[in-house]
PDB file of N, CA, C and O in Angstrom, chain B, residues numbered from 101:
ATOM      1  N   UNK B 101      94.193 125.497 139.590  1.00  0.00           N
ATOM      2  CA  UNK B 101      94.271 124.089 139.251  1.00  0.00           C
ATOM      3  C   UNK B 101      94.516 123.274 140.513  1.00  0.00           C
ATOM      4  O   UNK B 101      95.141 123.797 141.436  1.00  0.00           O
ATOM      5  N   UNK B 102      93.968 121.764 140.633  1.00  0.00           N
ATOM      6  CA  UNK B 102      94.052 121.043 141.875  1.00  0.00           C
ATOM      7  C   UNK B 102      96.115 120.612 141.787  1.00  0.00           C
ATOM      8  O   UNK B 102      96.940 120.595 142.701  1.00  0.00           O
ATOM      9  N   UNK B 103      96.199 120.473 141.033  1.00  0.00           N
ATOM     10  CA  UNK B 103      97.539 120.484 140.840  1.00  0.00           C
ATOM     11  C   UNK B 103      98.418 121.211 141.695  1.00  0.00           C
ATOM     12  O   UNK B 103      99.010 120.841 142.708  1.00  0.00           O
ATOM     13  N   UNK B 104      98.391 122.681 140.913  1.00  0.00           N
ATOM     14  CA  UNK B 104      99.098 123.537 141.245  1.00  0.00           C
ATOM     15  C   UNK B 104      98.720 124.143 142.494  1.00  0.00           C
ATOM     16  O   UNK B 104      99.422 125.081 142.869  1.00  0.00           O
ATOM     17  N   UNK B 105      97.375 123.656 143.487  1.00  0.00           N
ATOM     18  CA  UNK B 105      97.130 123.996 144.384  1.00  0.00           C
ATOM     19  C   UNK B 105      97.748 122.798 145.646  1.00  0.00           C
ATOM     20  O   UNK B 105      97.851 122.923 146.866  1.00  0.00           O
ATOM     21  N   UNK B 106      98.013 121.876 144.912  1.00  0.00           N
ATOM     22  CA  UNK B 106      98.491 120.678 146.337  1.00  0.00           C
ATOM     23  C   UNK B 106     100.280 121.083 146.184  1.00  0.00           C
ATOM     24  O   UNK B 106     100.953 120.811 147.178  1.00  0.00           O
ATOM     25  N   UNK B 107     100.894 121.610 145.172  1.00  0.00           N
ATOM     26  CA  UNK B 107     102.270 122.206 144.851  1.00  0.00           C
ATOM     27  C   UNK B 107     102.540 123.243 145.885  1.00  0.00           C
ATOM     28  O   UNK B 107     103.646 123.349 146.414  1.00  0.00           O
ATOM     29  N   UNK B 108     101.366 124.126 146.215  1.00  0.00           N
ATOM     30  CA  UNK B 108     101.709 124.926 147.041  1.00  0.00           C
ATOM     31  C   UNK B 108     101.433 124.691 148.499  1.00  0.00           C
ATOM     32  O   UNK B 108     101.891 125.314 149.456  1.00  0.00           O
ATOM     33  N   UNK B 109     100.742 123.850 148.492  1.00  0.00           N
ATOM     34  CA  UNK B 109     100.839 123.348 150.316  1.00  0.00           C
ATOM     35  C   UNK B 109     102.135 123.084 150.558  1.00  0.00           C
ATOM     36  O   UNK B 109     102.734 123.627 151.486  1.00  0.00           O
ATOM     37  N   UNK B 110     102.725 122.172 149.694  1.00  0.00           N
ATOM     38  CA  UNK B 110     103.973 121.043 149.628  1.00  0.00           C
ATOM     39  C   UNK B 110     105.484 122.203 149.907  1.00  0.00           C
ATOM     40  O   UNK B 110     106.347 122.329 150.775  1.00  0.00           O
ATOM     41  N   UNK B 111     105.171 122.792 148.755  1.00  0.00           N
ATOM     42  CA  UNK B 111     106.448 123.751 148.695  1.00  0.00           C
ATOM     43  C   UNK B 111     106.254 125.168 148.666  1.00  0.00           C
ATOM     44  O   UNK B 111     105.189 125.493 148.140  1.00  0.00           O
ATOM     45  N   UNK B 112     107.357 126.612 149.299  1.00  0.00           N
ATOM     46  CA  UNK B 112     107.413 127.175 148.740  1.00  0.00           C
ATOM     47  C   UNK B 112     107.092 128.172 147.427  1.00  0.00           C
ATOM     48  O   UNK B 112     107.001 127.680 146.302  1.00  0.00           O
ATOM     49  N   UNK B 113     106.990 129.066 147.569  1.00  0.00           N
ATOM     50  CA  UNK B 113     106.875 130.034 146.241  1.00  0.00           C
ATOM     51  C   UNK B 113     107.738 129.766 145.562  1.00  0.00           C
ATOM     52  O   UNK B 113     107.621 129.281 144.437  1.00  0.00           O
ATOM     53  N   UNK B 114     109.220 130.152 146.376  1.00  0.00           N
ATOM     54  CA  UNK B 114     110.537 130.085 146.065  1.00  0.00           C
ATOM     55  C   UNK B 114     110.640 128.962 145.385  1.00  0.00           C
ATOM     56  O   UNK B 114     110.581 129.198 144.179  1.00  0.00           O
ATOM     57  N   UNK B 115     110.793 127.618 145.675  1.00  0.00           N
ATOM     58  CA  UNK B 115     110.785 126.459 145.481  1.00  0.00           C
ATOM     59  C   UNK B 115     109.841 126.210 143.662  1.00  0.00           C
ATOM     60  O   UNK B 115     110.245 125.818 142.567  1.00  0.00           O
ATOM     61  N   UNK B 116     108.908 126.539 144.019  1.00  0.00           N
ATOM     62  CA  UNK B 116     108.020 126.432 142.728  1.00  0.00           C
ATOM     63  C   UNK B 116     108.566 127.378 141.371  1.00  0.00           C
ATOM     64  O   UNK B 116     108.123 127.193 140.237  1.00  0.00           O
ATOM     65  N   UNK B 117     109.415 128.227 141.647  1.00  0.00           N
ATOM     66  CA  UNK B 117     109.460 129.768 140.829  1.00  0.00           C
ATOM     67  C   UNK B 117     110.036 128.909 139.621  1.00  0.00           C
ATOM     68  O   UNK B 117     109.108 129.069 138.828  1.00  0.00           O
ATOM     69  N   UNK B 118     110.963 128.094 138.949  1.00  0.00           N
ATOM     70  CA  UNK B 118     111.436 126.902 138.536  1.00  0.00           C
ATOM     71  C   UNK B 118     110.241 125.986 137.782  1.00  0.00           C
ATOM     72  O   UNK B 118     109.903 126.104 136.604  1.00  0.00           O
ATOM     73  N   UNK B 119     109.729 125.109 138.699  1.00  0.00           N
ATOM     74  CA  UNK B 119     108.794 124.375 138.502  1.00  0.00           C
ATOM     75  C   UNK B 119     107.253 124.582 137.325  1.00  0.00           C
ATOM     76  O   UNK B 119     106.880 124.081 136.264  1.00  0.00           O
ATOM     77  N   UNK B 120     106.795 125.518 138.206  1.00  0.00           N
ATOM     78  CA  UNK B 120     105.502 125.941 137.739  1.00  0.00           C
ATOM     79  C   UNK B 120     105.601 127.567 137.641  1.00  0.00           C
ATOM     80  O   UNK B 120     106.061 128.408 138.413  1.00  0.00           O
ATOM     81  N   UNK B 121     104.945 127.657 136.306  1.00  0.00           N
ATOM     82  CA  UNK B 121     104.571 129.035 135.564  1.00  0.00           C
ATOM     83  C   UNK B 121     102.844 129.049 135.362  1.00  0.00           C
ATOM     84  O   UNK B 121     102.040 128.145 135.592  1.00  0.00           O
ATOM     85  N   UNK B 122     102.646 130.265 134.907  1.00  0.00           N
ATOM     86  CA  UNK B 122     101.567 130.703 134.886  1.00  0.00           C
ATOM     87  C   UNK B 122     101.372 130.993 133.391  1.00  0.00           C
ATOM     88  O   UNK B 122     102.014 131.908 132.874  1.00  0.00           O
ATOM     89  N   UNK B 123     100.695 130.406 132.825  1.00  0.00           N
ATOM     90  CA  UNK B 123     100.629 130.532 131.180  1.00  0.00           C
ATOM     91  C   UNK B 123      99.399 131.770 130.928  1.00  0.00           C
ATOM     92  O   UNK B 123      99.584 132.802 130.284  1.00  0.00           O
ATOM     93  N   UNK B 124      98.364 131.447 131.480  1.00  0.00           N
ATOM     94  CA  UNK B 124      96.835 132.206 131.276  1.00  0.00           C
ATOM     95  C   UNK B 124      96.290 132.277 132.427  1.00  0.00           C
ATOM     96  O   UNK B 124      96.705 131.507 133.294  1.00  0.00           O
ATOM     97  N   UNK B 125      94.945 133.456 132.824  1.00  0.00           N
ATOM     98  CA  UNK B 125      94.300 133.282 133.382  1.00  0.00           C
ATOM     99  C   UNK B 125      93.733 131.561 134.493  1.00  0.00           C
ATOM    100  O   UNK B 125      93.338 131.707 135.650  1.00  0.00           O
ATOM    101  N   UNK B 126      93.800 130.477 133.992  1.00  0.00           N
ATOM    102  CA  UNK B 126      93.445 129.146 134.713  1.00  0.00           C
ATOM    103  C   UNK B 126      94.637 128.346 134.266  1.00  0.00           C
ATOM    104  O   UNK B 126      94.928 127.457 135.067  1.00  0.00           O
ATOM    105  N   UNK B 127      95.504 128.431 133.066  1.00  0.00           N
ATOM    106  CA  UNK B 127      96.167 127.223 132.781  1.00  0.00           C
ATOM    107  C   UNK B 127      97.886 127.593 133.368  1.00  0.00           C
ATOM    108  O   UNK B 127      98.624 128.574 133.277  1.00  0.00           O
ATOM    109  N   UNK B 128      98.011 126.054 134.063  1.00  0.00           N
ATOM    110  CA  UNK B 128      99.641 126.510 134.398  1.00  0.00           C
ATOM    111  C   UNK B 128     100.771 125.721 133.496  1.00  0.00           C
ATOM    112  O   UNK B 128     100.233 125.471 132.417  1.00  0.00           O
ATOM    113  N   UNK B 129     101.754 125.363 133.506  1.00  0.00           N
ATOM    114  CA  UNK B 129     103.012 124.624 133.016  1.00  0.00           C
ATOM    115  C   UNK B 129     103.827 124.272 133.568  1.00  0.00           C
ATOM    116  O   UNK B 129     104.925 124.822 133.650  1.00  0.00           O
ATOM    117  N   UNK B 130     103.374 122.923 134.256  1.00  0.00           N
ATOM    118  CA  UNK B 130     104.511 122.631 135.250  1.00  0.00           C
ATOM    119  C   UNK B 130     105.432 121.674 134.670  1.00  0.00           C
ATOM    120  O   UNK B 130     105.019 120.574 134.302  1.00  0.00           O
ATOM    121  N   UNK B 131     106.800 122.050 134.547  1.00  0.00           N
ATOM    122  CA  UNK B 131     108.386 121.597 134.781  1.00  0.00           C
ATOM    123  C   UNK B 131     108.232 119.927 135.131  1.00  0.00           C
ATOM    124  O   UNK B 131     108.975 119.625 136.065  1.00  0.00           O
ATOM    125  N   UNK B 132     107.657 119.089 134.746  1.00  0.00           N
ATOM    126  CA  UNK B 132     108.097 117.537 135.597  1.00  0.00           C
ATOM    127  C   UNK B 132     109.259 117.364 136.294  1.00  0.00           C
ATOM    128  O   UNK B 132     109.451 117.115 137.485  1.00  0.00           O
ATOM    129  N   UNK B 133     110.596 117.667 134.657  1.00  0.00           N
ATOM    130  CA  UNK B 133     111.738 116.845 135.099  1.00  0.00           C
ATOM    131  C   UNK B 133     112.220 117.817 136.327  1.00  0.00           C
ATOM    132  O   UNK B 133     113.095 117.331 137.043  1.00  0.00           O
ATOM    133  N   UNK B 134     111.665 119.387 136.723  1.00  0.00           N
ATOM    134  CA  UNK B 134     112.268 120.319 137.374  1.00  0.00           C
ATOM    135  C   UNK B 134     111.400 119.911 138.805  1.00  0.00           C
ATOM    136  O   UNK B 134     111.749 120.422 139.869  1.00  0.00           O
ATOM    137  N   UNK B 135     110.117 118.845 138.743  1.00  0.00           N
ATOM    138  CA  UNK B 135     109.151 118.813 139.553  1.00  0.00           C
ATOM    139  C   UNK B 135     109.812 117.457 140.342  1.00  0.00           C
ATOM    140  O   UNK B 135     109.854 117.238 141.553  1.00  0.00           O
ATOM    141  N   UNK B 136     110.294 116.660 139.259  1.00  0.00           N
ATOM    142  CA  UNK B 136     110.702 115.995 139.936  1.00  0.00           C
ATOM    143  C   UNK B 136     111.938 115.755 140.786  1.00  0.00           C
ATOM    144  O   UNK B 136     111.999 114.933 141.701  1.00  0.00           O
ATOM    145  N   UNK B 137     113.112 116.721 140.308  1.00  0.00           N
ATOM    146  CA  UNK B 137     114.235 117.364 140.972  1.00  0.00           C
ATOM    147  C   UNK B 137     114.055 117.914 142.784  1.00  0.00           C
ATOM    148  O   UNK B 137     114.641 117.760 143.856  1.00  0.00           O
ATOM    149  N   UNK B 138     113.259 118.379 142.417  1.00  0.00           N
ATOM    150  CA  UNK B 138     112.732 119.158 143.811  1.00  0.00           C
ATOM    151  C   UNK B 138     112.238 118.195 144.516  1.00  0.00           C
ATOM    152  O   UNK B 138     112.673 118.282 145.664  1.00  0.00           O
ATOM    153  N   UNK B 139     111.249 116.954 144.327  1.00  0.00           N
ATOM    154  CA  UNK B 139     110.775 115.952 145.341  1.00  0.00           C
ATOM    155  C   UNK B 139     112.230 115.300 146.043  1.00  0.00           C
ATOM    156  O   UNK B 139     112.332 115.072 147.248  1.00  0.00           O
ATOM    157  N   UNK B 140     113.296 115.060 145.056  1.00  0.00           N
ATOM    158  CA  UNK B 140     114.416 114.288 145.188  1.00  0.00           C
ATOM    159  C   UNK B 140     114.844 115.008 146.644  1.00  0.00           C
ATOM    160  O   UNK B 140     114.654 114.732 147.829  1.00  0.00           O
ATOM    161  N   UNK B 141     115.598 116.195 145.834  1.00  0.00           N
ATOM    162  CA  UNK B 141     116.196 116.800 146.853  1.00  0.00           C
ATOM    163  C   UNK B 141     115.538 117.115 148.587  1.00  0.00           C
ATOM    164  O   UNK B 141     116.169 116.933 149.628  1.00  0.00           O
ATOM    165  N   UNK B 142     114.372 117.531 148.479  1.00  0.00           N
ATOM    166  CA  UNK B 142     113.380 117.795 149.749  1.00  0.00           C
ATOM    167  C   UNK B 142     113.670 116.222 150.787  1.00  0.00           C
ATOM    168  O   UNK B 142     113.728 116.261 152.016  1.00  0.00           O
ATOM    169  N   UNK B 143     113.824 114.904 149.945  1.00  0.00           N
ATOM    170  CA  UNK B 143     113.897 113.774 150.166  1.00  0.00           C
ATOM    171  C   UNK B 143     115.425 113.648 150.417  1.00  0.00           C
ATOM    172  O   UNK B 143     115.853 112.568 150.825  1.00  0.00           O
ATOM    173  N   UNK B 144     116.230 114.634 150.209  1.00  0.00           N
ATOM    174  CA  UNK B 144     117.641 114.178 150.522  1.00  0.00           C
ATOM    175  C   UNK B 144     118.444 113.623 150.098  1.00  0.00           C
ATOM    176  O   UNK B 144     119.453 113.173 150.641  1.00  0.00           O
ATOM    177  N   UNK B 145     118.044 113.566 148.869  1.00  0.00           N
ATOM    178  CA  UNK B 145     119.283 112.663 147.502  1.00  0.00           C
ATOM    179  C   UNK B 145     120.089 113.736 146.844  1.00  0.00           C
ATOM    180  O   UNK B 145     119.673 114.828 146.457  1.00  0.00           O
ATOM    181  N   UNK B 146     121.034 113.368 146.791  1.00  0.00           N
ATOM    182  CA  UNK B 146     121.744 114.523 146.329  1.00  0.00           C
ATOM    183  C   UNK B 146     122.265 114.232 144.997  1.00  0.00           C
ATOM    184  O   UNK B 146     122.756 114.959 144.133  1.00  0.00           O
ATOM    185  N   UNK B 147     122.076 113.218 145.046  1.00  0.00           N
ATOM    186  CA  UNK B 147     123.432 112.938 143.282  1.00  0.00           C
ATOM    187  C   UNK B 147     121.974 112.724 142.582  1.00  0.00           C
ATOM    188  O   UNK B 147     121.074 111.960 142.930  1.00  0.00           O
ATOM    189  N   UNK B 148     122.022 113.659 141.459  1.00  0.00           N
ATOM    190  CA  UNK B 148     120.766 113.134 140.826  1.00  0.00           C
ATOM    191  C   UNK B 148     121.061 113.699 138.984  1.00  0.00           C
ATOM    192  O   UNK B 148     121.589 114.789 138.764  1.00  0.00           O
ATOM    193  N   UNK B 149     120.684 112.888 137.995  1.00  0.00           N
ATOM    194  CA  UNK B 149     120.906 112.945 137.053  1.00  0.00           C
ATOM    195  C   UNK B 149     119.909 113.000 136.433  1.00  0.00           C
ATOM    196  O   UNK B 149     119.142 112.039 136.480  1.00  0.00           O
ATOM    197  N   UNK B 150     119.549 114.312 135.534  1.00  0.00           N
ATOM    198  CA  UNK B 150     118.985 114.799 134.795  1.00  0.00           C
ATOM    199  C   UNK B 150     118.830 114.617 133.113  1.00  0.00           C
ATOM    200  O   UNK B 150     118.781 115.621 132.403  1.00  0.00           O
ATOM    201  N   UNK B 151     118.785 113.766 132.754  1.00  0.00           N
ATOM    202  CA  UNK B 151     118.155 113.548 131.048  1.00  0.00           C
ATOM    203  C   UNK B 151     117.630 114.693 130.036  1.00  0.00           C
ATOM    204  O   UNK B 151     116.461 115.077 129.995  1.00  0.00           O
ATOM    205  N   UNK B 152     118.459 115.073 129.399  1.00  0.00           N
ATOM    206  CA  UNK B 152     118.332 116.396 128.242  1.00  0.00           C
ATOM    207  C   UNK B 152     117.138 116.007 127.748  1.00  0.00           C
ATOM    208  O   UNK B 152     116.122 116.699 127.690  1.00  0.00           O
ATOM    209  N   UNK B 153     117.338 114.347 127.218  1.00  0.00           N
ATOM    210  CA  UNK B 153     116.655 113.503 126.204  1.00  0.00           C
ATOM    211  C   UNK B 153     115.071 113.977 126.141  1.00  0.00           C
ATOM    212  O   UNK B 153     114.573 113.643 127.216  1.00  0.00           O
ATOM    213  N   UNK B 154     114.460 114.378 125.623  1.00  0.00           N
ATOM    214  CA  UNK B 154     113.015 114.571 124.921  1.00  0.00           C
ATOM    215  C   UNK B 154     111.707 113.337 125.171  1.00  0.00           C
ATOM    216  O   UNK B 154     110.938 114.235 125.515  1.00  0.00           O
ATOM    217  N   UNK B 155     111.376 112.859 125.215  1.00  0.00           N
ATOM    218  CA  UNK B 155     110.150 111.297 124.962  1.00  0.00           C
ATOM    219  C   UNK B 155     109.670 111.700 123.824  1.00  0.00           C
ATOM    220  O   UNK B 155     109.807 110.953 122.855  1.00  0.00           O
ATOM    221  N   UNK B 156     108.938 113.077 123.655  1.00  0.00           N
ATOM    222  CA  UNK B 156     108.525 113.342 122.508  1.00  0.00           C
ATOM    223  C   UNK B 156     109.361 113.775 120.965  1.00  0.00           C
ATOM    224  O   UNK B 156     109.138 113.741 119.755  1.00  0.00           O
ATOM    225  N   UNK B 157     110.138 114.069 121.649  1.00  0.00           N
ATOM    226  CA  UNK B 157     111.029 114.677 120.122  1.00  0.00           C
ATOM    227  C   UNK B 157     111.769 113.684 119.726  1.00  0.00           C
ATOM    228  O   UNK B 157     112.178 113.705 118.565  1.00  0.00           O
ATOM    229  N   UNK B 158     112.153 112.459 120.701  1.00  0.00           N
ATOM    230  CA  UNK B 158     113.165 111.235 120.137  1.00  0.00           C
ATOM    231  C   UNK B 158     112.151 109.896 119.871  1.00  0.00           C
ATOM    232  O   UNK B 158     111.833 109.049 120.706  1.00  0.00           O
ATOM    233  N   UNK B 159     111.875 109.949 118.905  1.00  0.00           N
ATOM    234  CA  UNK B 159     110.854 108.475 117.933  1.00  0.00           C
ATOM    235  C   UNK B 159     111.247 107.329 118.735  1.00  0.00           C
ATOM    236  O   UNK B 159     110.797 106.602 119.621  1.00  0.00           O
ATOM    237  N   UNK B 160     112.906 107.591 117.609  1.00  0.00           N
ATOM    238  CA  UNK B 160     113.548 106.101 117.740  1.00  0.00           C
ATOM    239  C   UNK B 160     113.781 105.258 118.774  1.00  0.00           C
ATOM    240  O   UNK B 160     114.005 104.048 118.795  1.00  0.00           O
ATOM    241  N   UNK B 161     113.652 106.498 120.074  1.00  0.00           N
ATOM    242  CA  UNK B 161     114.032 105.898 121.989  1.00  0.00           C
ATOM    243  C   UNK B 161     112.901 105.443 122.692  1.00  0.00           C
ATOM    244  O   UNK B 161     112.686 104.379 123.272  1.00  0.00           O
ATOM    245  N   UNK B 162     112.124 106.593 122.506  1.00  0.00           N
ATOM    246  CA  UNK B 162     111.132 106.006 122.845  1.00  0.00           C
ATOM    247  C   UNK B 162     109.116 106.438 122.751  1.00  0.00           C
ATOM    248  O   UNK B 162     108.622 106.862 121.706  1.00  0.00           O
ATOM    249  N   UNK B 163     108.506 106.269 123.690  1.00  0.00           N
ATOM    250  CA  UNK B 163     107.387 106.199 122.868  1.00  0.00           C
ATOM    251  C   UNK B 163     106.781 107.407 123.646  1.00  0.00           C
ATOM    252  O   UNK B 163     107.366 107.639 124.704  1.00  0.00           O
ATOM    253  N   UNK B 164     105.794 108.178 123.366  1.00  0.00           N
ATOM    254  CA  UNK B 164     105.121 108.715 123.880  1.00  0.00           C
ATOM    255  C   UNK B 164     104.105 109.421 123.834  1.00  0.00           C
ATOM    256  O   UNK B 164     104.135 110.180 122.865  1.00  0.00           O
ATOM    257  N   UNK B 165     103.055 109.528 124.561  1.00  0.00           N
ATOM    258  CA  UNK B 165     101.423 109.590 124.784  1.00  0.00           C
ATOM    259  C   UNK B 165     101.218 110.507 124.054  1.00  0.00           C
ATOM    260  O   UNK B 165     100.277 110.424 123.266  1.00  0.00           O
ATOM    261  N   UNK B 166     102.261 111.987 124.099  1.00  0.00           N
ATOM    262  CA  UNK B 166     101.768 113.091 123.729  1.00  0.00           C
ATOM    263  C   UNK B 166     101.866 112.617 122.083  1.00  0.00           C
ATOM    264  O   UNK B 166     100.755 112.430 121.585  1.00  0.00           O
ATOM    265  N   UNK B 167     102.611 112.476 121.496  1.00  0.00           N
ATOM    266  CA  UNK B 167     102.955 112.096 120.306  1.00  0.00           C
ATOM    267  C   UNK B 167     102.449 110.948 119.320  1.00  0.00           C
ATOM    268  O   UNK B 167     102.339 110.876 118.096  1.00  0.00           O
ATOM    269  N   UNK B 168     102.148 109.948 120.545  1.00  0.00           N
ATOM    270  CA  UNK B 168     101.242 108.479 120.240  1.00  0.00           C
ATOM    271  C   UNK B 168      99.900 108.849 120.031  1.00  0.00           C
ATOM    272  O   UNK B 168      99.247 108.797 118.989  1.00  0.00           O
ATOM    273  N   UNK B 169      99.638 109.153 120.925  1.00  0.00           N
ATOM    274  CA  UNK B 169      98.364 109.026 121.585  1.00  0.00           C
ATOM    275  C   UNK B 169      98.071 107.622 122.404  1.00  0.00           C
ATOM    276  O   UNK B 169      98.659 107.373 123.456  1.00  0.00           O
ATOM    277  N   UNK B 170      96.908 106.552 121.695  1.00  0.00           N
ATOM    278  CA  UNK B 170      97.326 105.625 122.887  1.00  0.00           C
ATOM    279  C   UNK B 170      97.836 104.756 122.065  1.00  0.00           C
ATOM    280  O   UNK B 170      97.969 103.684 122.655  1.00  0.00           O
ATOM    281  N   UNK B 171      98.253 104.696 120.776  1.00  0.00           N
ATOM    282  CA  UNK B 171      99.240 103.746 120.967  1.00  0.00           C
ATOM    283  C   UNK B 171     100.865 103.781 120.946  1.00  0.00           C
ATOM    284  O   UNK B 171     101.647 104.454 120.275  1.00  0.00           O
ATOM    285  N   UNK B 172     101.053 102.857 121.880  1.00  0.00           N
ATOM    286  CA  UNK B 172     102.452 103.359 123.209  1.00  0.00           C
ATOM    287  C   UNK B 172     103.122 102.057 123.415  1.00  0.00           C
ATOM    288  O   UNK B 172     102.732 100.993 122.933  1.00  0.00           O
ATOM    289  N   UNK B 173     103.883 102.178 123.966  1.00  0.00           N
ATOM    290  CA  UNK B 173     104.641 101.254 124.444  1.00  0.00           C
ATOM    291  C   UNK B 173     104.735 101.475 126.353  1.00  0.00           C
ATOM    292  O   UNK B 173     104.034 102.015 127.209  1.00  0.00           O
ATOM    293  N   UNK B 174     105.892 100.782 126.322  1.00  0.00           N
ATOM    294  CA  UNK B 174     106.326 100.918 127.840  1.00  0.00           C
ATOM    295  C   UNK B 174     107.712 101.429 128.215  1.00  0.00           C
ATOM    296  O   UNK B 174     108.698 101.269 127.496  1.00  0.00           O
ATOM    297  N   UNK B 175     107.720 102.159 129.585  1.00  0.00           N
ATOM    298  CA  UNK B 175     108.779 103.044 129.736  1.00  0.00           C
ATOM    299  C   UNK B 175     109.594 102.274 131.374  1.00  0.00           C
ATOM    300  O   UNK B 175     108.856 102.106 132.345  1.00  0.00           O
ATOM    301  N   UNK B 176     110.823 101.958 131.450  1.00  0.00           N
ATOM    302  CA  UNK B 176     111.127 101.514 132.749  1.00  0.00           C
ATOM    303  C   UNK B 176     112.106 102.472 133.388  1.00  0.00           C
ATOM    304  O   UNK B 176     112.771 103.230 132.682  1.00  0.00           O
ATOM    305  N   UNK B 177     112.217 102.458 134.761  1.00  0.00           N
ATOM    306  CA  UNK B 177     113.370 103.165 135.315  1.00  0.00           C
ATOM    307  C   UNK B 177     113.825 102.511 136.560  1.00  0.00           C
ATOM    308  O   UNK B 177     113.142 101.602 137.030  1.00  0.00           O
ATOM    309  N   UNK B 178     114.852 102.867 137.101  1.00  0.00           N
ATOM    310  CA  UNK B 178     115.619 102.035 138.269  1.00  0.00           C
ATOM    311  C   UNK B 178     115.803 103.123 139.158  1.00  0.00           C
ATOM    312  O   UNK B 178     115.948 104.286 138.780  1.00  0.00           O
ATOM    313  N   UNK B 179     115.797 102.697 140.503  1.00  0.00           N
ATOM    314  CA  UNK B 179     116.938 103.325 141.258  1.00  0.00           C
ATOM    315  C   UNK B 179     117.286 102.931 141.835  1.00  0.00           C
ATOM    316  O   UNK B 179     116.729 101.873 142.129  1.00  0.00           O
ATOM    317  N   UNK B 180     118.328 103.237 142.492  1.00  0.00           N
ATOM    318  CA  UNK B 180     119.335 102.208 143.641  1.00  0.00           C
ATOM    319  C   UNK B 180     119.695 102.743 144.475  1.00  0.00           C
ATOM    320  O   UNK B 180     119.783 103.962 144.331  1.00  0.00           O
ATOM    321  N   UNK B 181     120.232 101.946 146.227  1.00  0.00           N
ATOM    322  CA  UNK B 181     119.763 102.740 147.222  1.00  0.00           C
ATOM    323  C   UNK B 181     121.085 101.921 147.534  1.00  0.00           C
ATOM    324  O   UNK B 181     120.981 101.176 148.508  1.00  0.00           O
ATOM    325  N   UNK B 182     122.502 101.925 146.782  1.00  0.00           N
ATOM    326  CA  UNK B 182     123.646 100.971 147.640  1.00  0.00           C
ATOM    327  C   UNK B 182     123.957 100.704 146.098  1.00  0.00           C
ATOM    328  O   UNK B 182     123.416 101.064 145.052  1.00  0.00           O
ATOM    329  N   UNK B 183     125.408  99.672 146.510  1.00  0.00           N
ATOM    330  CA  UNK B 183     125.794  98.950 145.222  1.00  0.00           C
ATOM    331  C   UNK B 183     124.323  97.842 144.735  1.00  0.00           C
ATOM    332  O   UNK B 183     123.390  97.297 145.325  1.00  0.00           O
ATOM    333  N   UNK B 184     124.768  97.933 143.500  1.00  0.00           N
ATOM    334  CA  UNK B 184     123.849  96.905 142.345  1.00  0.00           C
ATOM    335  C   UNK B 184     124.778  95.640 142.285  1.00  0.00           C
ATOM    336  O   UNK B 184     125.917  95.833 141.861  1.00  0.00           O
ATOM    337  N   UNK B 185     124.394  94.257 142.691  1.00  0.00           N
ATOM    338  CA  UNK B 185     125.390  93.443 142.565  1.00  0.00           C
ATOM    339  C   UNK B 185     124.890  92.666 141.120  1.00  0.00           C
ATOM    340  O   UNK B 185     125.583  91.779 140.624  1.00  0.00           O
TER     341      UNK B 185
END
């Protein structure tokens, strides 16, 4: 996969072992929230908070593609680099 082939320029085996699995012959399963953990850290953030929370399994929170299809809503996020005044 072009995916899982620009994953391995970027990082590690080691690094990926977490991330991305091997489901079949061509198809892989890559980890986001574990995909996106790893960009953080490589980047040097250390305090980083991880969300149990589902998109798909929680309706009432919020919306999502896999579950929608296209009809969706919108999703926001923050981050902050210092105090928030």
């Amino acid at each position: 996969s072009d995916v899982v082939s620009a994953l391995r320029e970027t990082y590690t085996a080691a690094e990926l072992a977490d991330v991305c699995q091997q489901s079949d012959d061509i198809h892989y399963h890559v980890d986001l929230k574990a995909l996106q953990q790893l960009q953080l850290l490589t980047l040097g953030v250390t305090h980083i908070g991880v969300s149990m929370q589902c998109t798909c399994c929680t309706p009432t929170d919020f919306y999502s593609h896999r579950r929608n299809g296209t009809a969706r809503g919108t999703h926001a996020a923050m981050i902050s680099l210092g105090d928030v005044q």
